[in-house]
N, C-alpha and C positions, 0 to 999 in steps of 0.2 A: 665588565659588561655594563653596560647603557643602563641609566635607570627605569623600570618600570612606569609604564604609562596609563594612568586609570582615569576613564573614562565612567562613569557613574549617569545610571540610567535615569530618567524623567522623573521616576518614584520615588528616588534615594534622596530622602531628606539630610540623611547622616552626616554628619562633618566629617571630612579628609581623615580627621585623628583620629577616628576610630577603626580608617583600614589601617593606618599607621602602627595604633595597638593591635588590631589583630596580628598585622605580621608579627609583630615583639610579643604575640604573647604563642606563636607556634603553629602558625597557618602553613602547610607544606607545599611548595612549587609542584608545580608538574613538574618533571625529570628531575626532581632534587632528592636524590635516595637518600634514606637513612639506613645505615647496615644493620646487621644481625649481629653485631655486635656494640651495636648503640642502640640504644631505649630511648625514645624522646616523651618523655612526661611532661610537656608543655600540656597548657588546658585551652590554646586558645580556641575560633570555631573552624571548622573542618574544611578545607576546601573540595567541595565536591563539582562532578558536572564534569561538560566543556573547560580542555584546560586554558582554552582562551576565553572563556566565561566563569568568572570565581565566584561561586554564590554565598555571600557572609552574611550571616543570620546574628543580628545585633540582642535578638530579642524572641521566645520564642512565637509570636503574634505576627512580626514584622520581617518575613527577609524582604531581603534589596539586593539584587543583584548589580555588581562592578564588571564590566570589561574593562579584562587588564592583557594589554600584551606585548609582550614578552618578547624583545628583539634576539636576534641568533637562538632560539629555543625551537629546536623541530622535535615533532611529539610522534614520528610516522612507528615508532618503536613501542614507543609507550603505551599509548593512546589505544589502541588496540589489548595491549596486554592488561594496562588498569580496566577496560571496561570487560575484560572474561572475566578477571578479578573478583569484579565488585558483582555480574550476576552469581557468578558461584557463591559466593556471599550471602548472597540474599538466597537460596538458594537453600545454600545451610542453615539458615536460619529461619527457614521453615519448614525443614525436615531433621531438627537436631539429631534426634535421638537414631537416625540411620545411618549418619556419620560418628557417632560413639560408639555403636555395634560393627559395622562394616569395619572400621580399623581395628578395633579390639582381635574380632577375629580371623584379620590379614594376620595381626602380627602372631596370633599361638601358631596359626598355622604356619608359616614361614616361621616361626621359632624352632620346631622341632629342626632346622637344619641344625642345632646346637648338639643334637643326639651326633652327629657325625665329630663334631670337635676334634675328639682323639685322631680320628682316622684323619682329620686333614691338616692335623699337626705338622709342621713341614721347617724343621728347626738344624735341619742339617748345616753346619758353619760354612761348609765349602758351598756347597751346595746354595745359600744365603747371604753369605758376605766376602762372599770374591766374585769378580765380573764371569758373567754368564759365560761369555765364549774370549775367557782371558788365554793368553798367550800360551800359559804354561801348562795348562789342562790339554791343548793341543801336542805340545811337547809332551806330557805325560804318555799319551797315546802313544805317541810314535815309541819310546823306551819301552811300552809296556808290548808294544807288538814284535818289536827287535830283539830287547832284551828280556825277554819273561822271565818270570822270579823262578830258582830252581829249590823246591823246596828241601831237597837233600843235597845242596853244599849253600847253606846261608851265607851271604855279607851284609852285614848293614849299611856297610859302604855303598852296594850297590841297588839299594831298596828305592823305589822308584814310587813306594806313596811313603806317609808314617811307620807305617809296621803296626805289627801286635805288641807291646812290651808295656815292663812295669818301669819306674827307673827312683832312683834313690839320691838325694846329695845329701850327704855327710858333710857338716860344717862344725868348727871349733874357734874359740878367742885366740886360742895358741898354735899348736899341730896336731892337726887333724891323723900325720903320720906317727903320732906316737906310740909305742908300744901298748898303752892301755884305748889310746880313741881305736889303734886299728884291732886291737881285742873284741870291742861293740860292735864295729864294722863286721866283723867276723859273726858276731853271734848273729847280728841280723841276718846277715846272709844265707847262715845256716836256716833259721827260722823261715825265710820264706823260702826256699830250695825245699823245705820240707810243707811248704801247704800242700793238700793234695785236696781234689774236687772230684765228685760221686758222676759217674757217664752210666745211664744204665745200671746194672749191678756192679760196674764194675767201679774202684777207687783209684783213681789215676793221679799220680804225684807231679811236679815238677821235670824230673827229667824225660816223664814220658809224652809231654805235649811242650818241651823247649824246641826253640828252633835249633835245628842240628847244624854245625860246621861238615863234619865228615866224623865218618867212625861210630856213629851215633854218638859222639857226643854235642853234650848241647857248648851253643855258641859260650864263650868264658867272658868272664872280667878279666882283662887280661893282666890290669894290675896287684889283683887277684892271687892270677896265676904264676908272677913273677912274683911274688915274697911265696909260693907254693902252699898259701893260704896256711900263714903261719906267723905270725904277729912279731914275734921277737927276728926274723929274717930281714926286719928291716934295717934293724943295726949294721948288718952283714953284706948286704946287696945295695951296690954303689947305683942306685938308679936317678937316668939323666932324663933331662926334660930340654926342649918335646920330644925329644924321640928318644928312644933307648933301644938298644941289639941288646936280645936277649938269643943266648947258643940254640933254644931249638925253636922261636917263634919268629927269630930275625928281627926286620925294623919294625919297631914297636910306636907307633904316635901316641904322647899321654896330653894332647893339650886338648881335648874335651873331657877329659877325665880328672885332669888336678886342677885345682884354682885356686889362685894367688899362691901362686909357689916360688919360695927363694931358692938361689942357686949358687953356689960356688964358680970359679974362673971355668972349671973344668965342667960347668953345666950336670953337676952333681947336685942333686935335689939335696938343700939343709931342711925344708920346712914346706909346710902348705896348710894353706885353709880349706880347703873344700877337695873332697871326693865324690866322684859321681860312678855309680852301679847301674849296667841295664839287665835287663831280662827279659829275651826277646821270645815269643812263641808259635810256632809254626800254625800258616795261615791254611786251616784246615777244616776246623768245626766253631762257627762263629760263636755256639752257645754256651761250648767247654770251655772256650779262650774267655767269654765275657765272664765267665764262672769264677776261674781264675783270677781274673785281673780284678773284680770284685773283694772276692778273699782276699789278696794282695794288698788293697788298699783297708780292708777292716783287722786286717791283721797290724799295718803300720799304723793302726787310728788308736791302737792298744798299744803300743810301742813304746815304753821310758828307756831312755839314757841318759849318762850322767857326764860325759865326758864330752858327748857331740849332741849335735840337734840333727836331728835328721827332719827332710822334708819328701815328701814323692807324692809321685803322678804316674797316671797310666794314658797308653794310646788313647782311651775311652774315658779320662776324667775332663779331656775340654767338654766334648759333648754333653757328659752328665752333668754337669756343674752348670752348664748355660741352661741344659734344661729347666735347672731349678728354680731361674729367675724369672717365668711366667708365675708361678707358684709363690712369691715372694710379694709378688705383688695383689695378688688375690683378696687380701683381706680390706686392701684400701680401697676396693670400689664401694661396702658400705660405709664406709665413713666417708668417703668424698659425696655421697648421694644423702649423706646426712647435710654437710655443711652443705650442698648445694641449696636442698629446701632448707634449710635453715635462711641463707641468705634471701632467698628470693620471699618467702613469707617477709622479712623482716624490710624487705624494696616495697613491699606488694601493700603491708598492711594500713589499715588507717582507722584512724579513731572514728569517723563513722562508720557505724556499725549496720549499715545498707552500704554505704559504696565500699566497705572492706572487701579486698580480692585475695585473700590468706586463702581461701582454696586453690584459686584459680592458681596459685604460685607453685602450689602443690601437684595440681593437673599439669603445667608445663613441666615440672619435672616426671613425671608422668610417661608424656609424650615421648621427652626426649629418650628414656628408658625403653620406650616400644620401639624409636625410631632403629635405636643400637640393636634392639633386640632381632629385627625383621630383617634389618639390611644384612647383619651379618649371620642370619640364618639363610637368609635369599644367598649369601655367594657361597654359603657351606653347602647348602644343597646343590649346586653350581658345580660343586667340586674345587674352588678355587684357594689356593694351599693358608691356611694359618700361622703365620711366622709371629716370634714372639714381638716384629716391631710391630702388633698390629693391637697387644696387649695396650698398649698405650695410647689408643687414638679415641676410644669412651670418655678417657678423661675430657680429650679437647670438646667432642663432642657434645657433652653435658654442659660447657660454656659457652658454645653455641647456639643450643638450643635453649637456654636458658634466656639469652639475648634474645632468641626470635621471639620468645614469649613478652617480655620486654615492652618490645615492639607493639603486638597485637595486644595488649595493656595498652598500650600509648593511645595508639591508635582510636582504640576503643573509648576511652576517658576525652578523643577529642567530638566525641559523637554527642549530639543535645540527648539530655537525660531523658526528656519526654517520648521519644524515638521508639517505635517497638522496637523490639529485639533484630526482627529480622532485617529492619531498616538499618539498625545501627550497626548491623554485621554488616552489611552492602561494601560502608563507605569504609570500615577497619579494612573490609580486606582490597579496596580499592587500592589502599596504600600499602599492602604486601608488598606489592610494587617493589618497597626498599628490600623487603628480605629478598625477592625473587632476583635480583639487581647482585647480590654478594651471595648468595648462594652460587648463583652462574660462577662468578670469579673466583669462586674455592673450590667449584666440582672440577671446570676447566684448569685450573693449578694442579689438582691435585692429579687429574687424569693426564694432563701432560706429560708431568713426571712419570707417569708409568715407563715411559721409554730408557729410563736407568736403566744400567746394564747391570744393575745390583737386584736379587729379587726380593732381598727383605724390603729395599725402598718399593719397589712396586707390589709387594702384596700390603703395603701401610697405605699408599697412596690412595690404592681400589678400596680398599675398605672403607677409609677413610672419606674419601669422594663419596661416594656410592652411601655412607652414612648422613653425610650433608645432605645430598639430596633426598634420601627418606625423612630427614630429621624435619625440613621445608612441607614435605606432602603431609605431615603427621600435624604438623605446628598450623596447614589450613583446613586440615579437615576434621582430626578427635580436637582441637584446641582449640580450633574456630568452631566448633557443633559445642565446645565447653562455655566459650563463652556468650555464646547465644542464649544458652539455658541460665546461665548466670546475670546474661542482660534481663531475662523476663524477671528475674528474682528482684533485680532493683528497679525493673519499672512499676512492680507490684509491691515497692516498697517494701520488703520482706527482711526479716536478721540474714546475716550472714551465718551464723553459726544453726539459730532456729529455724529459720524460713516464715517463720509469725511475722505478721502484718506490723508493724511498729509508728508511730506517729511520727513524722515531721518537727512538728513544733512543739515543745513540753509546755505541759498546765502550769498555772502559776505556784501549786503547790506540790510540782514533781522536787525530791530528793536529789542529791548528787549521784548516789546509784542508779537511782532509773535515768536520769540524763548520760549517765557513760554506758548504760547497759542496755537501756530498750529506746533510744532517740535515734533516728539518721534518715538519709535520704537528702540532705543539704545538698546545692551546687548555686554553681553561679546565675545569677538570673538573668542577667546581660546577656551573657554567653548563650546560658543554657549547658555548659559544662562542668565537668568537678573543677575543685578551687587550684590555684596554681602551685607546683610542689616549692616548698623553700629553700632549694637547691639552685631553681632557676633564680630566683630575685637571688641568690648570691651570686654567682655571673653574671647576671645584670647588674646588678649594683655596688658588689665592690673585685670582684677578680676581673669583669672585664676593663673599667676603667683603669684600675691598679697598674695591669701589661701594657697601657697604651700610653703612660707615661715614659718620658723620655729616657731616663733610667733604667727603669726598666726595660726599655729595647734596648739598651748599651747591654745592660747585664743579660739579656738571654743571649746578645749576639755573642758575647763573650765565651757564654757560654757552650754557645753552638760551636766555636772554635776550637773550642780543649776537647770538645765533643770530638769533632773530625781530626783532630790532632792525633788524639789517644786510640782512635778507631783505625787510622790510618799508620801508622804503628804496631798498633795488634796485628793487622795484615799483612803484615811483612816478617811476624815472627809467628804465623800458625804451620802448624805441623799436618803431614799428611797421612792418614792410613790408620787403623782402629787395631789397638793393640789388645791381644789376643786373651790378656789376662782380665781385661775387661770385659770378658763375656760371663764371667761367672760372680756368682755375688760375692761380698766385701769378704766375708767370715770363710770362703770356699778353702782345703787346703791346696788346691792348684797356684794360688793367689802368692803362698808363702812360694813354691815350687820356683813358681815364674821371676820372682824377688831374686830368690839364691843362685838360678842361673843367671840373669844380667849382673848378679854383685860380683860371679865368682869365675863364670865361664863366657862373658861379652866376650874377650880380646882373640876367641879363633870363632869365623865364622864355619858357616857350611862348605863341605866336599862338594860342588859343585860338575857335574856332568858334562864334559863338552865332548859329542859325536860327530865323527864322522858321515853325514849323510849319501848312501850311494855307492857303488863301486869306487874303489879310487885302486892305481898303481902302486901300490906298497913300494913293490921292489925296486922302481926307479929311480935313482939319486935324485934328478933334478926334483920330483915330484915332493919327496921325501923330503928335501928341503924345502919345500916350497909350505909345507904343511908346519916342519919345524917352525920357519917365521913367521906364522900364523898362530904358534903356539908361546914362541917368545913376544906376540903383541899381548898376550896373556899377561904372560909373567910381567910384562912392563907396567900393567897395573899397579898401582899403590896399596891394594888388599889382596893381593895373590901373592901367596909364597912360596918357596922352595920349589923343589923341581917338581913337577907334576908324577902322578901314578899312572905310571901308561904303560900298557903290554906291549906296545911297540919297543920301547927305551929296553925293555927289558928282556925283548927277543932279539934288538940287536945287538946289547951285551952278550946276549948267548953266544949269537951268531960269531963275534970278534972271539971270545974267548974258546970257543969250539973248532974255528977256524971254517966253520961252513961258507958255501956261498947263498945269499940271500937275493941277490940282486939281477936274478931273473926272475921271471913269473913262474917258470917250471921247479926251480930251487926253493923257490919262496913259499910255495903250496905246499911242499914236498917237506920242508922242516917242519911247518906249522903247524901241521896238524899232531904229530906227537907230540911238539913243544906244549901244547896245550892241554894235551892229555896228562902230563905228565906236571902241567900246574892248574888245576881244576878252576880254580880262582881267575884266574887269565884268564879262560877260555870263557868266562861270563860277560867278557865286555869284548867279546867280537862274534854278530853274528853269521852265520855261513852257511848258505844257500845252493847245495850241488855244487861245492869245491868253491864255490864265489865268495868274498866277504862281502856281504851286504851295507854294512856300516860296524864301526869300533866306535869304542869309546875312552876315554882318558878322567881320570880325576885333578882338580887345581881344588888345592887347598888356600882357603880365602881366608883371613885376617878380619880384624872391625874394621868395616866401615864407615864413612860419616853419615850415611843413614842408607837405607834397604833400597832404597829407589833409585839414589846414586851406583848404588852396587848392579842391581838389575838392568839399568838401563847401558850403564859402561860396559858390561859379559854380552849383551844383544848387542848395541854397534860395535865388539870389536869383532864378534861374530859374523854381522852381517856384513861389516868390510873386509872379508877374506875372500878370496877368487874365490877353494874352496868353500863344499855348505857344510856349514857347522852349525850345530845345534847344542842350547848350552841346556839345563834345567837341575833341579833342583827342587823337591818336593814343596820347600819352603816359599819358590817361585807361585805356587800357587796363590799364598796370601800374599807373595808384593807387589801380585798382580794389579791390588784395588791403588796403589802407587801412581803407577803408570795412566791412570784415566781418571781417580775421582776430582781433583781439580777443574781439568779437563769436561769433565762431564758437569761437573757442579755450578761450571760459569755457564754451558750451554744450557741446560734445564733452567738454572734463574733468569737466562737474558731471552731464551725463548716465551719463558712464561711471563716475564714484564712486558713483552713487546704485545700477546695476546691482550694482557689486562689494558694495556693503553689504549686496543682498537676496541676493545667493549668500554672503554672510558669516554672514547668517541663518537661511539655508535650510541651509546644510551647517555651518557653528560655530554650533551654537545655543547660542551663549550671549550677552547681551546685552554683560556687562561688555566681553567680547573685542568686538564689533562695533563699540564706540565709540571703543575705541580704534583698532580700526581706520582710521574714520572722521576721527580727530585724525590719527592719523599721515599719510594720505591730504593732507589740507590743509597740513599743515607742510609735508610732501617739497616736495609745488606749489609752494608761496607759498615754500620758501628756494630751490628750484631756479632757478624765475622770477627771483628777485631776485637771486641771485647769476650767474646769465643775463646781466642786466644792466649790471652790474657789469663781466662781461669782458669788456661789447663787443657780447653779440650780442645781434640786436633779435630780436622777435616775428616769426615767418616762417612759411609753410608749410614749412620744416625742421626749424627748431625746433618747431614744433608739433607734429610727429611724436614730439618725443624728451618732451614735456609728455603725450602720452598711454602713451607707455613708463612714464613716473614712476609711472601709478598703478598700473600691474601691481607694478611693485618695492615700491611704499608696501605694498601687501597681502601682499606676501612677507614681509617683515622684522621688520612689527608684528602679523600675526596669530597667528604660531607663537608667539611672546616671549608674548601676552598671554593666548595661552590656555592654553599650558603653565603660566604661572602661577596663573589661576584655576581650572585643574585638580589644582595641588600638596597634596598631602596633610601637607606641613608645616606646623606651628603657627603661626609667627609669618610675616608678610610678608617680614621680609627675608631669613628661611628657604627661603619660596618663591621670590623672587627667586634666590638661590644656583642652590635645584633647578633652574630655568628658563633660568640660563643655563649649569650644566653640559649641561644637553640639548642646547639649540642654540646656545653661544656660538659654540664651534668651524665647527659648519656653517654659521651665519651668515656669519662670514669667508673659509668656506672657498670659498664661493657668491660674495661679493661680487669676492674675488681674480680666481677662472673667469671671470666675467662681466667684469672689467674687463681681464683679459689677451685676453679674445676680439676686444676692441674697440683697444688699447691701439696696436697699428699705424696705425690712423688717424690718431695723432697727427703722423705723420708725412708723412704725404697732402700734395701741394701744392694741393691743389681744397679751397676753406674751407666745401665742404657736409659733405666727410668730417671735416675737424679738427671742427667745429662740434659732429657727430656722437656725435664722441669727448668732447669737453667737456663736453656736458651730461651724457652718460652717465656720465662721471665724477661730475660732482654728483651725478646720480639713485643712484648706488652709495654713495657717499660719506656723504651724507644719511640714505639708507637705514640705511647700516649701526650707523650714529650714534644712530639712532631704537631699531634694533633691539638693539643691546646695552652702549646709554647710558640715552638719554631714556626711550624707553620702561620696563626697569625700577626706574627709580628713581621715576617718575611712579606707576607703580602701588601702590612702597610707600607713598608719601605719599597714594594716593587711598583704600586700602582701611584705611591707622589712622585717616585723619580719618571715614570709616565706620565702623569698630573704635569 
């Protein structure tokens, strides 16, 4: 940008250097925001008025007004928004005390939406962290309509959600199969076969609310039922893996049931690690089953043995265990509202004892507390659901509003001290301006995002949004009405602590105590403002010269390279999809559960569903094959094994070994329907409609494969490339749903929301150079935060994904003040500007990223890995940021405007 042209009026005695110093000492541009997460505690004097009129008051006796203007600068945005600003301002500051009451009691009122909490708990897993209208929930439907559950002849084979069940894995260093590990095995089993749960008067045990196979009896361990639940039968009974014929059960599959198991030539089990037990219970009365499954698990929580470790889980322990991670986190909000006013006293305070603003750091925390309070009482009352991701957004909030506070401190200390109150509020909230500026760009982020197709991301978003901008209205009107009242306190010269009148100047025989304890009301007499913090003369005087040495630009360049090296790396090795163990906190026993299945039971996946959609011609050869090769493009998969469990293969062994004819439609109705009678089981996976078969189904047993996503998406196109319609699913389908789109959706959500923040970059900074870089910094933060994401562990999630669309409100924070303060500087040379640019905002750069990561900084202590996760990436987002903003960024710019030069 072109440098600044000032033209100084007829009166202005002043010499050039002291607009010069004013700029270098914090004079703010028209359209040059500073965020809500930057504080700028410059003291120089204020610019107020016509932004092409900058009125600098040298003195308070003497202003002079300068016309300065300002080439490529349009104000048609601003200019209107700073002057409702500044009357509202003024405004409040002479009606304070009805802006402390009026928000006091918005927010109890709109508080009690917190009485509904419970009721708008809304923490369902499926329901929360699989895409809203995913693939498989459709497929659900359709099995649940064809195939309905029959609750008197159960398969778990053919269960078409989780089921009701408790389930057990029995693990050992040695054999698990040995005569005393399956002695325990034994006793357990008895033990919880015998919980029994109170209905009424009445006492109901285990076999009277199992799910039943047939005969009333309940569904068996089958491995169990092959040693005839007799420990030493093991010696005796030659059992084969995977599968074993047993004389009256037939083919028996044991490969979700044993793990790591050695075998002889003859596939004769020598040894095994791990045994797995279910017990499954008829889905009938949700309050008796939860009873049970309860007892189940307090009965295992009592449980010693000495031979094996047992771990288990019920249908109903993901749910509960997630629940408990709201609850986890509970105790850290007062201690993060501790160190919050803690910090902000300790930003705020100063040894004079009239301009000390220790309350006022007190009152922004305060504020920000109502702001949380109101907004999320305003969408409780709304009815609008509470997911545990939204436990987490207070934190952020609290370092935001913290920042805004900041600001209107800043602001405020750039006002001449002689100024009433209500004058000095005018021109503070003239320059809300900057909050109103990054409020926009985090409500707009955040509301964008609602459009996930995840609803935990969109109930964090609205909350979160919708918090921003209460936290904005709270921070101009109780915090702006606060510091009005506290402006009249220092123009009255009064204590901060006492409010007593206290002297200016000490007598010649005042003490060192009365001079620390009853003296203040100093500022600068030039100015007419408080004295300059010692933060800034350290960016001016040795951090920003130090970066603008040549070296120093070698070495950050260098370092911006290992930066994007390592970043760009990361993103080629992050992972997709939120694994399921990670919903419950660190200590949960589901935690152990989920361990001893991937250690012991990874290598056979799920029985997998593929149906037949629609009528189809059974009996016809040609057809029949035609389906067969459709079912051998199955099997040619790399995780499908053995021959599939089909009722067809197995009526037409009948057929061949009966000698029937099947191969008309009048033969083929005509056998069927006994043959199924007569195998109850079969007759479950075909439905039939007035003699019609509406759709069959088939089982393919799946193998590991090389990850969930691969698996999901190979079963749907080899599906979808069948003349036939086939339909594949898998209850498990539901969570590999988030596979299939988080990526997908996570690049569309961040490059939609950057593209918005660049046209509000354009619209309110107009200036091109600042937008691009904007734009750069934007992609960096992404791409190192993503890959250093990576790196520690964590995959691609509807969690993480929350804290990927944070990144870009922070990227626009960090790089647009740096980059337009500099192409706004009226110094000569670039690394001149650079200096000026970051005495302005080095200090509140850090002083913002500190706030914001102390707000959060508890989390890391959380034992629920959504809240550490939370904390991590924010970390990065901070980290990165800050790096960009008073690193990479101005050193980038000296080199981009000399190779322009």
């Amino acid at each position: 940008m072109p440098n600044m042209k000032l033209e100084e009026q007829p009166t202005a005695k002043r010499r050039q250097a002291d607009w010069g110093r004013s700029l270098g000492a914090g004079v703010v541009f028209s359209g040059m925001p500073t965020h809500n997460r930057i504080s700028n505690y410059s003291n120089g004097p204020l610019v107020t008025g016509d932004p092409q009129r900058l009125l600098l008051s040298s003195s308070p006796d003497e202003p002079h007004e300068v016309l300065a203007t300002m080439v490529r600068t349009t104000d048609c945005v601003e200019r209107p928004i700073r002057l409702c600003l500044g009357r509202a301002g003024r405004f409040i500051g002479l009606h304070p005390w009805w802006f402390i009451l009026v928000p006091l009691a918005f927010a109890a009122s709109l508080g009690w939406g917190f009485c509904f909490l419970e009721d708008r708990m809304s923490n369902d897993i499926v329901q929360q962290f699989t895409p809203m209208n995913g693939r498989a929930k459709t497929e659900k439907r359709f099995f649940q309509t064809l195939f309905p559950h029959n609750k008197e002849v159960f398969s778990s084979l053919r269960l078409s959600t989780d089921g009701v069940y408790g389930s057990l894995i029995f693990t050992s260093e040695t054999d698990v199969l040995s005569v005393g590990a399956l002695g325990e095995i034994l006793g357990v089993d008895a033990a919880v076969k015998g919980i029994s749960v109170g209905h009424g008067r009445e006492e109901l045990a285990y076999a009277d609310i199992c799910a039943q196979v047939h005969q009333q009896r309940c569904h068996p361990n089958v491995l169990l039922e092959i040693l005839d639940y007799n420990a030493s039968n093991i010696n005796v009974v030659n059992l084969t893996f995977p599968v074993h014929h047993h004389p009256r059960m037939g083919r028996v599959p044991l490969g979700h049931l044993l793990g790591q198991v050695d075998v002889d030539s003859s596939a004769v089990v020598q040894s095994a690690r791990a045994v797995r037990l279910f017990y499954y219970l008829r889905e009938v009365n949700d309050t008796l089953e939860e009873a049970w499954l309860n007892a189940f698990v307090h009965l295992l929580t009592n449980v010693t043995t000495s031979l094996t470790q047992v771990s288990y889980f019920t249908s109903l322990s993901r749910q509960q265990e997630f629940e408990k991670s709201t609850e986890s986190v509970t105790h850290l909000f007062a201690i993060t509202y501790f160190i919050a006013i803690l910090f902000s006293v300790l930003s705020c305070v100063r040894l004079d004892n009239v301009r000390n603003k220790v309350w006022m750091a007190c009152l922004g925390v305060v504020s920000t507390g109502l702001a949380v309070l109101s907004s999320f009482g305003f969408l409780l009352l709304l009815n609008v659901p509470f997911v545990i991701t939204v436990a987490s957004s207070p934190f952020l909030i609290l370092g935001i509003g913290i920042d805004d506070m900041f600001i209107m401190i800043s602001c405020w200390q750039q006002t001449r001290g002689t100024e009433s109150s209500s004058r000095g509020v005018s021109p503070a909230f003239t320059e809300a301006y900057i909050i109103t500026i990054t409020t926009l760009t985090d409500v707009v982020a955040f509301y964008l995002s609602y459009s996930s197709p995840f609803r935990s991301v969109q109930s964090f978003c609205l909350y979160a949004g919708t918090a921003v901008l209460f936290c904005y209205l709270f921070n101009i009107t109780f915090f702006g009405a606060c510091l009005a009242l506290n402006g009249k306190r220092e123009q009255g010269n009064r204590h901060w602590l006492t409010c007593m009148k206290v002297p200016e100047d000490s007598p010649p025989e005042a003490s060192k105590v009365y001079i620390a304890c009853c003296l203040g009301g100093a500022y600068n007499r030039d100015t007419g403002t408080e004295e300059e913090h010692p933060m800034h003369e350290f960016f001016r005087e040795h951090y920003g010269p130090f970066l603008t040495t040549r070296w120093a630009k070698a070495s950050v360049m260098v370092l911006y390279v290992v930066y994007v090296s390592i970043s760009i790396y990361g993103c080629t090795t992050i992972r997709e999809g939120l694994d399921l163990k990670n919903l419950a906190v660190d200590e949960s026993y589901v935690v152990r559960y989920y361990e001893d299945e991937k250690d012991f039971f990874d290598h056979y996946g799920p029985n997998v569903m593929l149906a037949v959609n629609g009528t189809f011609p059974y009996w016809e050869q040609a057809e029949r094959a035609q389906l067969q090769a459709c079912i051998e493009k199955f099997q040619e998969l790399p995780f499908v094994r053995d021959r599939p469990t089909s009722w067809l293969h197995s009526f037409e062994d009948h057929a061949k070994e009966t000698g029937i004819n099947v191969s008309s439609e009048v033969g083929f109705k005509q056998h069927l329907a006994p043959y199924l009678r007569q195998h109850p089981m079969l007759a479950l996976d075909v439905s039939i409609t007035n003699d019609t078969v509406r759709a069959s189904r088939l089982f393919l047993q799946t193998s590991k494969a090389p990850s969930e996503k691969i698996m999901l998406e190979s079963l749907r196109e080899t599906a979808d490339g069948c003349r036939i319609p086939l339909v594949v699913y898998h209850p498990a389908f539901i969570y590999y749903d988030q596979y299939a789109v988080i990526a997908s959706n996570t690049v569309q959500t961040v490059s939609v929301a950057t593209a918005v923040m660049l046209v509000i970059s354009f619209v309110l900074i107009p200036n091109p150079v600042c937008a691009l870089w904007v734009a750069f910094a934007i992609a960096s933060v992404i791409v190192g935060v993503a890959g250093f994401m990576a790196l520690l562990g964590i995959s691609l999630d509807s969690i993480s994904m929350i804290n990927l669309v944070i990144s870009i409100g922070f990227s626009v924070d960090f790089s647009a003040h740096i980059s337009y303060t500099f192409v706004s500087s009226t110094k000569p040379s670039v690394d001149e500007k650079a200096v000026d640019a970051l005495s302005h905002l080095g200090y509140p750069i850090l002083q913002g990223a500190l706030s914001t990561i102390l707000g959060v900084v508890v989390l890391s202590a959380s034992v629920s890995y959504i809240f550490r996760t939370f904390f991590a990436i924010m970390f990065l987002v901070i980290l990165f940021g800050l790096l960009h903003g008073i690193a990479f960024i101005p050193v980038f710019l000296t080199l981009s405007q000399s190779c322009r030069t």
